[in-house]
N, C-alpha and C positions, 0 to 999 in steps of 0.2 A: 453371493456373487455381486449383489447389487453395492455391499455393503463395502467389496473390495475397489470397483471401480469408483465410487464416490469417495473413498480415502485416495487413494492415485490422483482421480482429478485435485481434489482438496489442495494437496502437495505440490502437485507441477502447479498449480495459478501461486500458491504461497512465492515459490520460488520466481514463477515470472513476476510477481510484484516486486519483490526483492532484487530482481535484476534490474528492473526498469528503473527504481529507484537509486540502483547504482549509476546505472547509464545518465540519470538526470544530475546523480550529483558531481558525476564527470566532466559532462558539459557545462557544470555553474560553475568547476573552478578554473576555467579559461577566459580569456575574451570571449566574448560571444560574437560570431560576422552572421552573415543571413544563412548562410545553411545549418548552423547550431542553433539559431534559434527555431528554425524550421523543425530540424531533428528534434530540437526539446518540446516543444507542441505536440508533434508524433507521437513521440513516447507518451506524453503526457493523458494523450488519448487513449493509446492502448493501456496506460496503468490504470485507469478509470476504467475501463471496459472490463480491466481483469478483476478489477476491485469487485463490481459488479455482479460476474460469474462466480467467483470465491464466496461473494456473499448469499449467490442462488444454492451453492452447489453446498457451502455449510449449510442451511435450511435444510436442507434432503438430507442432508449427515443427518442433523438431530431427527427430520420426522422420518425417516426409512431405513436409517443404518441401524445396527446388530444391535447396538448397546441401547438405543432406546431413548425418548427425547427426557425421561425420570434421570440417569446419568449426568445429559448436561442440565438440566434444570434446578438441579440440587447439589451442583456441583459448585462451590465456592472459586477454584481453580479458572472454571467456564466461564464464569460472570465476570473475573479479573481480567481473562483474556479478551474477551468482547469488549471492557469496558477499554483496555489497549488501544483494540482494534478502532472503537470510534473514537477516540481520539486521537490515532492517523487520519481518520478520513477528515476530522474535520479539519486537523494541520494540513492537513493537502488543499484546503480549497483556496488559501492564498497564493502559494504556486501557480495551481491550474487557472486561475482568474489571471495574475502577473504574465503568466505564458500567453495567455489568448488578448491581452490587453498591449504586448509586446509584437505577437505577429500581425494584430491591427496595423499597430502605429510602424511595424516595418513593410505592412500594404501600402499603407499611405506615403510612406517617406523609404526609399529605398534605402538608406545609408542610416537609418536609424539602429542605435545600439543603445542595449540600458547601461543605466548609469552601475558603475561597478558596486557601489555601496550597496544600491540595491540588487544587484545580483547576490552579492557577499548575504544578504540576508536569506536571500530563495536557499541558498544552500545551505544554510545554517537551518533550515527550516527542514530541509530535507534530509540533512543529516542527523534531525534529533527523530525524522520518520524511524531512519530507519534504525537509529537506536529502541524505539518505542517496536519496533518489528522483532526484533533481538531478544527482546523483552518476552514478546508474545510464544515465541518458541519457548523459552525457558518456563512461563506458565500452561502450553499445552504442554509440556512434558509432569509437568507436576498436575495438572489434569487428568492424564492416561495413568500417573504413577500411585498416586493417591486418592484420586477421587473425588468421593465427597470429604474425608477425612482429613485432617489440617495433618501439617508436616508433626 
């Protein structure tokens, strides 16, 4: 049972990451006024938080779930997926610094907006996330399908 709800949670955080990251690259390809910058910090917080949970709630995958922490450890597939995964998270900390360096300077100056060039790059940034997220699916499935074993 333990092993059912920690795959369920797994999947619903995967997909709320996935969405947040949609929602953020929605708001990068508009102008930005002060309530989309507001909403993208938001988001920005909650995709961080889910990152977070996703990242606690894989750990209890490997050490509690059915298959055993030998599965992912030896799993070539595993190691490509994670190595994915941190390299979203580290693509994200230009975003999430650009967003909190953005709602500063729209504390301080009401009528502040970023410059578009640089929006154009937060999104580009974000859109290679969530290509790199795409990615990570297509290697847990050759993880579950394969294994340790190469295609």
């Amino acid at each position: 049972m333990i092993d059912f709800v920690l795959a369920s949670l797994h999947h619903l955080l995967v997909f709320g990451l996935v969405s947040m990251l949609v929602a953020e690259s929605v708001l990068l390809r508009s102008t930005l006024d002060r309530v989309s910058l507001q909403r993208l910090a938001g988001i920005d917080m909650g995709y961080g938080m889910t990152a977070m949970a996703l990242i606690a709630v894989g750990i209890a995958r490997v050490a509690f779930g059915i298959k055993g922490h030998d599965f992912y450890l030896h799993n070539p597939w595993f190691h490509a997926k994670m190595g994915a995964f941190v390299l979203v998270g580290l693509l994200s900390i230009l975003p999430t610094m650009r967003f909190l360096r953005w709602r500063k300077a729209l504390a301080a100056n009401p009528i502040f907006l970023p410059d578009a060039a640089e929006t154009a790059r937060m999104r580009a940034i974000v859109r290679f996330e969530l290509i790199l997220l795409a990615a990570i699916f297509v290697l847990a499935a050759a993880m579950a399908r394969y294994g340790g074993l190469s295609l």
